[in-house]
N, C-alpha and C positions, 0 to 999 in steps of 0.2 A: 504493500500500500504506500510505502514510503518512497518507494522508486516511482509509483505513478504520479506524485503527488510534485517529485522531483521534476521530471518529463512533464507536464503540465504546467507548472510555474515558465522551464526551459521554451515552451511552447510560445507561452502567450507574453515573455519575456521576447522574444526574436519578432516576433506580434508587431508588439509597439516599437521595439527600435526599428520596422521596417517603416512603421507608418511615423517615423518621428523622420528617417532619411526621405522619404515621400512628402512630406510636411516642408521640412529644410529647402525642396529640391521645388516645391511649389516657389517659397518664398523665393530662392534666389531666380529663379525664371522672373517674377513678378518684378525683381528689382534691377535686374539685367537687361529684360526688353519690352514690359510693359510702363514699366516706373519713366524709363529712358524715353519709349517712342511718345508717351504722355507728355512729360518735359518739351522734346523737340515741334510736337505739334502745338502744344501752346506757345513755346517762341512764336511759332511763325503765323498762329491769328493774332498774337499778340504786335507783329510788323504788320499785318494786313488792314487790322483794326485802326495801328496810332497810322497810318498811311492813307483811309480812308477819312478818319479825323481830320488830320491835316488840311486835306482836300475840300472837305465841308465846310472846314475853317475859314479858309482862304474865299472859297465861294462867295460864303456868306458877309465875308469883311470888303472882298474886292469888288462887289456887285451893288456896293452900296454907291458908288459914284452915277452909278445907273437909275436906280431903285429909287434913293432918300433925296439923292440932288439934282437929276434927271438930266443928264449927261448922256448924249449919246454917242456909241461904241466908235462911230465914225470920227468924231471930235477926237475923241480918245486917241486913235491909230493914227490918226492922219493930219494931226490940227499940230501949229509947233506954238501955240498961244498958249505957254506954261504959267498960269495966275492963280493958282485957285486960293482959296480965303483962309487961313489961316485960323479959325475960329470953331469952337464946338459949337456954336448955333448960326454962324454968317453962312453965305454963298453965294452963286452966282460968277464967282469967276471961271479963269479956263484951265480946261484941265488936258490941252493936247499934249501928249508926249512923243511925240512923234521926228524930235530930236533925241530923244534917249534910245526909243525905238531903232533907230539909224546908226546912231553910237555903238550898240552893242551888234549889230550886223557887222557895220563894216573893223571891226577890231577882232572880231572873231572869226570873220573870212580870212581877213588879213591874216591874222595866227595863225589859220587852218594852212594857207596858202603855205606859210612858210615851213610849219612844223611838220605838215604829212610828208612831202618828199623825202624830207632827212630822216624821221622817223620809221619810212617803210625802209628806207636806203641803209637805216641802223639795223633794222634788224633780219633783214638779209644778210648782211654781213656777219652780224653775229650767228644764224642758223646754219650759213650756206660757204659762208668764205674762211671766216676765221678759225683759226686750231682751237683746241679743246682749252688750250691754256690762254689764249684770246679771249673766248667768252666767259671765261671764269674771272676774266677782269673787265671784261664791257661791264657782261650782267649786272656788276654790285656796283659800275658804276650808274648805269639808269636808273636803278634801282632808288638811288642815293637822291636823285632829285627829289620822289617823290614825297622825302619825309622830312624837306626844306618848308620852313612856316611863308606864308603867303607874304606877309612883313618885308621878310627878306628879300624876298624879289625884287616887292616893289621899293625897298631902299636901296640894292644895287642901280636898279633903273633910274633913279632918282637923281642920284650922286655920281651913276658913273654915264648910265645912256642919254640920259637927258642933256648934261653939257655937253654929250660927242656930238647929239641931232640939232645941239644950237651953235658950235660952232663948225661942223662941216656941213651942213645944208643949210645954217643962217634964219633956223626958221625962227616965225614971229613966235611969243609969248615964251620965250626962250627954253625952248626942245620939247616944252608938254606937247604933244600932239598924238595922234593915232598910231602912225606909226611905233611911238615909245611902245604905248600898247599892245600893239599890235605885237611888236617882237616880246616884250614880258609875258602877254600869254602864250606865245607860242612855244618858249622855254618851258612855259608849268605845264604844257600839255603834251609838250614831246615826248616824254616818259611812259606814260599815260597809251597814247597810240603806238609806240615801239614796244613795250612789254606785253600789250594784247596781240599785236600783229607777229610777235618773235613765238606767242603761244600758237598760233592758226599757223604761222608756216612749218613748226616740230610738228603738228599732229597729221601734217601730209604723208602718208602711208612711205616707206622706204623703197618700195616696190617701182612706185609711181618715175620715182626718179632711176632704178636700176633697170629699169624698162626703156628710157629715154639714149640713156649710157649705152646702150644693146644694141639701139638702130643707129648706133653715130653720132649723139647731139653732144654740143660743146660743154661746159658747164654754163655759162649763157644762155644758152638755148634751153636748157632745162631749167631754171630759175624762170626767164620771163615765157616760155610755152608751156611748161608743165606746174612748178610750185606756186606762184603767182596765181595762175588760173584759179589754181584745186584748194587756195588759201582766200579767196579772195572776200567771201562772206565775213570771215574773222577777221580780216583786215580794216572793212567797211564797221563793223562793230569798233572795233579799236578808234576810228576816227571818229565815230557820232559819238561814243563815250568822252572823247577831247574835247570833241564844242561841244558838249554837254556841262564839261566843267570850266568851259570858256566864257559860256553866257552867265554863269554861277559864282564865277569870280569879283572880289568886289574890293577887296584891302588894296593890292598891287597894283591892280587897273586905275584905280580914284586917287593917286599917288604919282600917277605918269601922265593921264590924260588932260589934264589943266580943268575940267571941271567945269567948261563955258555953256553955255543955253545957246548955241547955234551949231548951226547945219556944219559942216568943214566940208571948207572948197578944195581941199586936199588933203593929201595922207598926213601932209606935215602942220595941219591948223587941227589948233587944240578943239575937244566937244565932249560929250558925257554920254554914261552911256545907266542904263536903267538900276542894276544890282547899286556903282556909285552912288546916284541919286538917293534911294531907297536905304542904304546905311548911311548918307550927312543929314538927312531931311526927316528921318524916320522919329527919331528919338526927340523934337526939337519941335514933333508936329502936336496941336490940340488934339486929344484921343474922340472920335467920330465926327472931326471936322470937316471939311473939305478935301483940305489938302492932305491928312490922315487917309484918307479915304482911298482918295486918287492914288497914294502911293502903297496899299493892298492893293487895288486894280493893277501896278504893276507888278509886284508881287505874283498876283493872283497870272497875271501874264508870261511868268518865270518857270509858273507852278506845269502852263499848260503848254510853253514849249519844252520842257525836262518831260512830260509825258507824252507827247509826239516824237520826241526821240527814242524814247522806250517803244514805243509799237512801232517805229521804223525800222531798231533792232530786230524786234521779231516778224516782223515781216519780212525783212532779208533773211533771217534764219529761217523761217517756215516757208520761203518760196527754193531757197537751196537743198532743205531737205526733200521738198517735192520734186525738182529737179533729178532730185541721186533715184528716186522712186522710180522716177520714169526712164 
């Protein structure tokens, strides 16, 4: 009786430690990949939510030039009578921006102008030309732009490009002008388009190019007939991502361009451009006045080209991947 009583304890003892490592083995599953995929999905309504916010935000504040003080959108885009009233309860003035609007086209062309050739031209060299030991010293130096403060830019420009643009081109209001601009952004974005474009042209299949080598092609010929091609979506990303952060720019740019309220009859006449305006004017404005107002509307017009570049990304993406389909 004592040996059964033994073997029965031994039984129901082997019992519970199975259901206790069964237990154990629930919980850490639960903390490994449900605790986890829980976590990871609430970050990301958590971005979708403060991202929608934003948007509603913006809406709601930059529509009031429309809405509260009856402003219309064409004044707005097209009008260069920058006057608006200064007061929480006044109005009536004008609220064309359509010098700012102008500002920030032509200084972010300009950048793109200059920064995309060298940027694609960079980082060809570093995927396609240079030795191993090359790109282990480009890479960290592109790299290195990107985690330079905006400050900095615009006080090298300041101090060093702005005397070179007034004494070698002579220009009026002594070197502020677009141009300054124009090259300050195109330095903060070169980085920026070289480090997405050096990513799209590694992920061109090795094949593509040991296939080109096969039938005779130079390395030239393989770079601009074969990698270029087969890269070229990631490439166009890389650049909408740089005037993306061109028109967004606002310390460095308002620190070269001279900050005028007129149209520039050339690259080298100083003018303003929206992001500027909207950090000296914003802080200094009556909260729901006028010119508060007006200056969410361009905000609010910052909000909705940064989200025209996003679904221009994915429409190059999503017509590229239709393309490989077909």
């Amino acid at each position: 009786m004592s040996n059964m009583a033994a073997d029965g304890g031994t039984v129901q003892g082997k019992t519970g430690t199975a259901k206790d490592r069964e237990k154990a083995l629930r919980m850490y599953k639960f903390r490994k990949e449900y605790l986890g995929r829980g976590v990871v999905t609430a970050c990301g309504l958590f971005i979708i939510i403060l991202t929608v916010a934003i948007g509603v935000f913006l809406i709601i504040r930059g529509t009031g030039t429309f809405t509260k003080f009856h402003h219309s959108v064409a004044e707005f885009l097209f009008s260069s009578n920058w006057s608006p009233v200064d007061s929480a309860t006044g109005s009536g003035g004008g609220v064309g921006a359509a010098v700012y609007i102008v500002g920030s086209l032509l200084t972010c062309g300009l950048a793109l102008l200059f920064a995309a050739p060298c940027a694609i031209g960079a980082a060809v060299f570093m995927t396609e030309i240079a030795p191993k030991w090359g790109e282990k010293l480009f890479q960290p130096a592109i790299e290195i732009f990107v985690g330079i403060p905006s400050v900095v830019y615009g006080w090298i420009g300041l101090t060093v490009l702005v005397p070179f643009i007034r004494d070698v081109f002579h220009a009026r209001m002594g070197g502020y002008s677009v141009l300054a601009a124009g090259i300050v952004l195109a330095v903060m974005i070169f980085p920026t388009i070289t480090t997405v474009a050096a990513d799209a042209i590694r992920s061109v299949p090795d094949y593509y190019r040991k296939g080109a080598y096969g039938l005779g092609s130079t390395r030239w010929q393989v770079i601009y007939r074969i990698v270029l091609p087969a890269s070229k979506t990631g490439i166009f990303t890389g650049v909408i991502l740089g005037l993306a952060r061109a028109f967004g720019e606002a310390l460095a740019v308002a620190m070269v361009i001279g900050k005028t309220r007129a149209f520039p009859t050339s690259i080298l006449s100083p003018t303003n451009n929206l992001t500027s305006a909207i950090a000296a004017d914003m802080g200094n404005s009556a909260n729901g006045g006028e010119a508060n107002m007006a200056l969410w509307s361009m905000a609010l017009l910052l909000f909705l080209i940064s989200m025209f570049f996003i679904a221009l990304i994915h429409f190059i993406e999503n017509r590229s991947a239709a393309a490989l389909k077909a």
